[in-house]
C-alpha positions in Angstrom: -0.9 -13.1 22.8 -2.2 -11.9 19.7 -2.6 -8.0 20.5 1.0 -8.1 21.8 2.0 -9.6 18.2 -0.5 -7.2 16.8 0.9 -3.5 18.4 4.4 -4.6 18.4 4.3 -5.4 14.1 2.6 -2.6 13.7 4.0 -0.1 15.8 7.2 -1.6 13.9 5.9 -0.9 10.4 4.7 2.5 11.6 8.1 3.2 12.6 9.5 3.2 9.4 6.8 3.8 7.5 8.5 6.8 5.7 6.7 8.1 2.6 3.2 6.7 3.3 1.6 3.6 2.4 2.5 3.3 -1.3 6.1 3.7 -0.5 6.1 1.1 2.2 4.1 -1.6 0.6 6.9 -4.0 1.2 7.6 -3.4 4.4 3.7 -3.9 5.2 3.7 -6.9 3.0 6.9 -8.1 4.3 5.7 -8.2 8.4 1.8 -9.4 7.6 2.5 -11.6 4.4 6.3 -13.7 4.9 6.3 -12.8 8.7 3.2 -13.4 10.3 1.2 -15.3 7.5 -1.6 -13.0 8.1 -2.5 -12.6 4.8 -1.9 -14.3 1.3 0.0 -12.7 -1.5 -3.4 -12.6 -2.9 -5.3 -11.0 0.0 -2.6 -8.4 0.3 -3.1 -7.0 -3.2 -7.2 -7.8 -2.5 -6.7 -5.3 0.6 -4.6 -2.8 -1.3 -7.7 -2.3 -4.0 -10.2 -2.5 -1.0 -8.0 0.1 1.2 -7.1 2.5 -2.3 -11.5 2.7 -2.3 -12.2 3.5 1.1 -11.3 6.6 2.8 -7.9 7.0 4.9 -4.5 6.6 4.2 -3.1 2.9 2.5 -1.3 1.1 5.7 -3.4 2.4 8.2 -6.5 0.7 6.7 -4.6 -2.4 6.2 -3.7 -2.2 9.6 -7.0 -2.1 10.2 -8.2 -4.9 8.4 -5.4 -7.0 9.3 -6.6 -6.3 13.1 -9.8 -7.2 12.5 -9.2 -10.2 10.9 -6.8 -11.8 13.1 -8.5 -10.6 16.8 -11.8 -8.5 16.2 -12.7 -5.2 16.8 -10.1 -5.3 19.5 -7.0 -6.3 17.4 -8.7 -3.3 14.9 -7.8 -0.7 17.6 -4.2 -2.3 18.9 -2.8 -2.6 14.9 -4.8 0.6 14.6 -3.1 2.8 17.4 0.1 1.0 17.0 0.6 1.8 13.1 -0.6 5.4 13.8 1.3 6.3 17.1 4.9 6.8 16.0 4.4 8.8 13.3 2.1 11.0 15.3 4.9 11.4 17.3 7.6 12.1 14.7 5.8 14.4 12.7 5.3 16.4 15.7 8.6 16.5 16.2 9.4 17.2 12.5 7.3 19.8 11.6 8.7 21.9 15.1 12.2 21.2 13.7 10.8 21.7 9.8 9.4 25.1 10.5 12.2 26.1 12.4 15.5 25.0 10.1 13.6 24.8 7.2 15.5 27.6 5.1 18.8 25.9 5.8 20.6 25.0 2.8 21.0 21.2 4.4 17.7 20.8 5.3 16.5 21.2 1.8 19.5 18.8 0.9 18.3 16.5 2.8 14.5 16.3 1.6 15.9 16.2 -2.0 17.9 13.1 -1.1 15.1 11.9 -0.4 13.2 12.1 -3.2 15.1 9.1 -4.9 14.8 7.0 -2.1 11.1 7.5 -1.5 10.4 7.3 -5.7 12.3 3.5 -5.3 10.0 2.2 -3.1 6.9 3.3 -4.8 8.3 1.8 -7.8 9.4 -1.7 -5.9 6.2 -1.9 -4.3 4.5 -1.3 -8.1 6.4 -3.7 -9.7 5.3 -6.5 -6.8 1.6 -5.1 -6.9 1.9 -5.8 -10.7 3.6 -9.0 -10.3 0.7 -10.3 -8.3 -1.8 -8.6 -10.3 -0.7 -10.1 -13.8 1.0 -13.6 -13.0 -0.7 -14.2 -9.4 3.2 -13.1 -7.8 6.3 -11.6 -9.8 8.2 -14.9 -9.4 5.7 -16.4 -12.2 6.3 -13.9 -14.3 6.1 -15.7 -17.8 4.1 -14.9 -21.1 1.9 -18.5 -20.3 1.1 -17.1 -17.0 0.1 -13.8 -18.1 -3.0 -12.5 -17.3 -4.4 -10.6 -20.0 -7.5 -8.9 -19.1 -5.5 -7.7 -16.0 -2.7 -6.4 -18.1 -5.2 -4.9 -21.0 -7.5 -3.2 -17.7 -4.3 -1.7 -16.2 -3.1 -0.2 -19.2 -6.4 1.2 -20.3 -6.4 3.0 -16.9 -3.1 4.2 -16.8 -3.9 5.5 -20.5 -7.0 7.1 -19.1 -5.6 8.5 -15.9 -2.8 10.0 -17.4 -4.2 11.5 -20.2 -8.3 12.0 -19.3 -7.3 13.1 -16.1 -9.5 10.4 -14.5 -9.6 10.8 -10.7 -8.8 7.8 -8.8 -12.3 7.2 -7.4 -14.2 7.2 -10.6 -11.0 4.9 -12.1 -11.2 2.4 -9.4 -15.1 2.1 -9.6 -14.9 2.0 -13.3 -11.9 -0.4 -13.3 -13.9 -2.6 -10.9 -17.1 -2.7 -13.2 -14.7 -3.5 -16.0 -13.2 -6.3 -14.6 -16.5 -7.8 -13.5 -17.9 -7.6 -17.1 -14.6 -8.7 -18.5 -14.1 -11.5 -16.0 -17.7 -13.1 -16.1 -18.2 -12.5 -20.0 -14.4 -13.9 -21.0 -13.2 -15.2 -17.6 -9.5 -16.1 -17.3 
């Protein structure tokens, strides 16, 4: 059954879903991509610029959209409450332990371990968002199958985010206007 498959992947994902949605690309893409064939490459990246323009956090809109799209409204609410019930849970639990050891010289060692682990994923999910983005998936990675108004677009916002302080909503709806002028005037 369909809901079954739904809350048991997601409530999976959620699980482990340390570091929020960026950091945990993979695993998301991993589960609804390779495991379930819920989504294309293509779609996934489509859903990661839809979810980075709406409001809420990154997996719990895809979890959203993956619901929808695979049982309704009701799949919606079972991916939904699934992604978003274990971590409920843990950070409850966290932040009575957090406030309670947090001064302990291990506890801090602990959360700056971290920090390494969490920066990795962010940077392995970037390097398949950009993949996709630029060659349509990182195994085509090859000058011939470069796309170059993609590559030109993201550097030109990572130029203007970094350095004109551009906030992300303003980026995203300027990058998307771009693209559709670039696109439909040069095309690909």
């Amino acid at each position: 059954m369909i809901y079954l498959e739904l809350i048991k992947t997601f409530f999976i994902i959620g699980m482990f879903s340390f570091g929020g949605g960026l950091a945990n690309m993979e695993l998301i893409r991993s589960r609804v991509v390779a495991d379930h064939s819920w989504l294309t490459n293509t779609e996934f990246t489509d859903i990661i610029s839809i979810s980075e323009m709406t409001p809420g956090p990154l997996g719990i809109n895809i979890a959203s959209f993956v619901g929808t799209r695979t049982a309704g409204i009701p799949g919606t609410l079972a991916a939904t409450l699934a992604y978003v019930a274990p971590a409920m849970v843990i950070v409850l639990i966290m932040a009575r332990v957090y406030y309670k050891y947090r001064n302990l010289d291990a506890v801090k060692g602990v959360l700056n371990g971290l920090h390494p682990a969490v920066a990795a994923m962010v940077l392995a999910a970037a390097v398949k968002i950009v993949g996709n983005a630029w060659w349509g998936g990182i195994e085509q990675a090859a000058p011939a199958n470069t796309d170059g108004i993609a590559v030109v677009l993201a550097l030109i916002f990572l130029v203007l985010l970094q350095k004109k302080k551009l906030g992300p909503v303003q980026s995203i709806l300027l990058s998307g206007v771009s693209g559709a002028v670039c696109y439909y005037f040069i095309g690909v």
